[in-house]
ROVEXKOL-925545 format. One record per residue (C-alpha): x, y, z; residue in three letters. Coordinates in steps of 0.02 Angstrom, whole numbers, plus 50000, padded with zeros to 5 digits. Each point is the difference from the previous one (the first is absolute). Layout:
% residues N
XYZAla;...
***
This chain:
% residues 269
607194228753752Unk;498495006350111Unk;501335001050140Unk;501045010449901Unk;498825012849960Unk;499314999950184Unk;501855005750029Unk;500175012349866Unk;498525009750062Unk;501075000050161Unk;501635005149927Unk;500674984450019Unk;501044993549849Unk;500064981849959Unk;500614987749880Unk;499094985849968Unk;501194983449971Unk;499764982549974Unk;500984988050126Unk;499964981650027Unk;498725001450136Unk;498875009849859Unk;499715017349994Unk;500405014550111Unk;500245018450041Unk;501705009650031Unk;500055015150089Unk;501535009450083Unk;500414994250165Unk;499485017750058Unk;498394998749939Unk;499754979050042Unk;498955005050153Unk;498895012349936Unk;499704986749833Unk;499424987150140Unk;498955012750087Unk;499265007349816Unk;499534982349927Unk;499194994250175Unk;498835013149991Unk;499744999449814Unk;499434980450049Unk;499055005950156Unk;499015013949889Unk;499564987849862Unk;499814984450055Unk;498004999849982Unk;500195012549854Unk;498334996849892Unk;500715002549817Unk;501154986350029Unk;498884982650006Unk;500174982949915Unk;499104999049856Unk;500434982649941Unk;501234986750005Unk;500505000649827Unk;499625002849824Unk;499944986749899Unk;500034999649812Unk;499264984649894Unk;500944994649843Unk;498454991349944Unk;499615015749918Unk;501484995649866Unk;498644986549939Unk;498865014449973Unk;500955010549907Unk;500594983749891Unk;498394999049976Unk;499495015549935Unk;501554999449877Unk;499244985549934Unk;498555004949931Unk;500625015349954Unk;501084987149882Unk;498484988249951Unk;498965016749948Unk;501365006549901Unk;500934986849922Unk;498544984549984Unk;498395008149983Unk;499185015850083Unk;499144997850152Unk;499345019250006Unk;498274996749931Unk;499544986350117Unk;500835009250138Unk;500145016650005Unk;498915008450121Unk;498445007649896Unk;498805008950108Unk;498784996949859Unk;500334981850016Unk;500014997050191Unk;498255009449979Unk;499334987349876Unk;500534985050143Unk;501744996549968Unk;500745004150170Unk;501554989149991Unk;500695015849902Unk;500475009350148Unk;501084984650049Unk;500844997649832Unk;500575015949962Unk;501084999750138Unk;501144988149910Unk;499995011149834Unk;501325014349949Unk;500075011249892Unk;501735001549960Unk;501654992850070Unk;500335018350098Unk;498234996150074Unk;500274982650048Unk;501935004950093Unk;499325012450090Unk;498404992050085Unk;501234982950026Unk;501455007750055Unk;498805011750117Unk;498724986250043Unk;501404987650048Unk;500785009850144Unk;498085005450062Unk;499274982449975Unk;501524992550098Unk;499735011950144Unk;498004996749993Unk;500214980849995Unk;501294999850133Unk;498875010150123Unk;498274991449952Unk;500634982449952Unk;500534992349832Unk;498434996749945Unk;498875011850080Unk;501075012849937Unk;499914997449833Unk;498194995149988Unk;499735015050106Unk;501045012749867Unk;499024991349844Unk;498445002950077Unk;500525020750040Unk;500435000549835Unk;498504994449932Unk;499225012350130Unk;500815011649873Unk;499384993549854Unk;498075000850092Unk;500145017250029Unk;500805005649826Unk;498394990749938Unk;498695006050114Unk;500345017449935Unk;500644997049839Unk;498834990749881Unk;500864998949855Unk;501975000250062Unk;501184989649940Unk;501494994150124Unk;501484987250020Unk;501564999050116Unk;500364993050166Unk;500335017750079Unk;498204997550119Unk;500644987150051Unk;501385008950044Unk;499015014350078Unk;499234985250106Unk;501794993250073Unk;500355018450046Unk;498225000850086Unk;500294983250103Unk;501645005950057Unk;499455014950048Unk;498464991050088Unk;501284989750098Unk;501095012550063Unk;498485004550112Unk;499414985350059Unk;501784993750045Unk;500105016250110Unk;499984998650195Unk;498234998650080Unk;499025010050034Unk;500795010049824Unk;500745016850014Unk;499205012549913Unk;501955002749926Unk;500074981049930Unk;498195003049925Unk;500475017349918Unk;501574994349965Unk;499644982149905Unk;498495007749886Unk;500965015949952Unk;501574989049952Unk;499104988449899Unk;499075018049934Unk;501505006349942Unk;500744986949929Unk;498334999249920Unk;500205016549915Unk;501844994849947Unk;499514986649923Unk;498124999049943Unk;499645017449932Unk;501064999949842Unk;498815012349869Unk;500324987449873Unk;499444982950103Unk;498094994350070Unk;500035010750149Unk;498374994950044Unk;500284981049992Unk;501745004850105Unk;498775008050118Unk;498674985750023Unk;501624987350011Unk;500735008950149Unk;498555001750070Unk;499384983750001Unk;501444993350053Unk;500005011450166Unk;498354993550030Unk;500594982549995Unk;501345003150080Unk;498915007050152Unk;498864983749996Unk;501514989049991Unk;500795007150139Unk;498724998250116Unk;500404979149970Unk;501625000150036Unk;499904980250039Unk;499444998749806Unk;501375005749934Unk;501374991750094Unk;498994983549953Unk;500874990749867Unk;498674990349960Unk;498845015149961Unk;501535005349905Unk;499944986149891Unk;498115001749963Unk;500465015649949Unk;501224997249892Unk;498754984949923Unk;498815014949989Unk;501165012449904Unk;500384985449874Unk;498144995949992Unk;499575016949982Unk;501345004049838Unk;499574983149908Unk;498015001750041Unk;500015018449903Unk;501484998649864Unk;498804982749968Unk;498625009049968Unk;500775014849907Unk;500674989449885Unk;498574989349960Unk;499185014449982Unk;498244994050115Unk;
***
């Protein structure tokens, strides 16, 4: 395709056809040695062209975030059809205030509705996925729960009597990480283009995403952010996360983590 349009800026029409020997270029025969000529120059004049660099072997995408999203769907069951878990739970800035910080860990797992619930799982699944498969199974997901209580710390530091549930910091946090990674997984030293490039993708999809008039835009904010910042200080340990032992500690640690504060929120300490 790139060959074709070097020709077409020449005046050179071409077809591009598959064969058995893959894919090629036909020209007229009147034109074959002026093609040849084009293309060898178009490969002379950009083979050290700067916009075009590897920026990483692959993408990967962890289905361990299906768990996740299981997971959220069941308690979203438990607090509607067994009891209600949205007093214990729900993140009260009042509350938190008065000692009882595993709130901005349990409201994470709480919805408000059904719409709510589909929308941060459905969303949280694909960016959870990609953050896990770039920072590990368990570092990834250890790494999103902690953004989005991030989230939760910020709605609270300025909020003091806010009231808040939903996974969607968490969320925030995923889209924070990725972005995060998409830098450090740049060539080194990192163009300034990769740098710009990574934060203001991550930004936008920020703004698609996170600044909905009728969600906790702040809590969005502080979940993104955090997770950027983690996703900075992870990067520079690259060895870390490619360590499936550390992995597994922090998947231990996630688990730890939800049944040390839905524990205490529901004895109520």
């Amino acid at each position: 395709m790139e060959w074709s349009l070097a020709l077409i800026s020449q005046g050179i029409s071409s077809t591009i056809e598959r064969s058995d020997s893959g894919w090629g270029l036909v020209v007229d025969s009147e034109q074959h040695d002026s093609a040849v000529i084009t293309i060898e120059r178009y490969r002379i004049e950009n083979q050290h062209w700067p916009w075009r660099q590897k920026v990483r072997e692959q993408i990967l995408f962890d289905w361990g975030s299906l768990a996740w999203a299981l997971l959220l769907g069941l308690f979203y069951w438990v607090d509607t059809e067994r009891f209600s878990l949205r007093e214990q739970g729900v993140m009260n800035a009042t509350a938190v205030s008065a000692g009882e910080w595993w709130r901005l860990f349990t409201a994470m797992f709480l919805h408000a509705d059904a719409a709510h619930l589909a929308m941060n799982a459905s969303i949280g699944l694909f960016l959870l996925g990609l953050a896990m498969g770039g920072y590990g199974t368990g570092i990834g997901l250890l790494a999103a729960f902690l953004a989005g209580a991030g989230g939760n710390i910020a709605t609270w530091l300025i909020f003091k009597t806010h009231l808040s549930l939903g996974a969607s910091g968490m969320v925030m946090g995923c889209l924070g990480l990725i972005a995060a990674e998409s830098v450090s997984s740049a060539p080194r030293p990192i163009p300034i283009k990769y740098l710009l490039s990574g934060l203001a993708g991550g930004g936008l999809l920020f703004v698609l995403l996170g600044l909905s008039p009728d969600s906790d835009v702040l809590a969005h904010l502080g979940g993104f952010v955090a997770g950027v910042v983690l996703g900075v200080v992870l990067g520079r340990f690259p060895g870390i996360t490619q360590s499936s032992t550390a992995n597994l500690v922090a998947g231990l640690g996630f688990s730890a983590l939800v049944l040390l504060t839905w524990g205490l929120a529901l004895i109520g300490v």
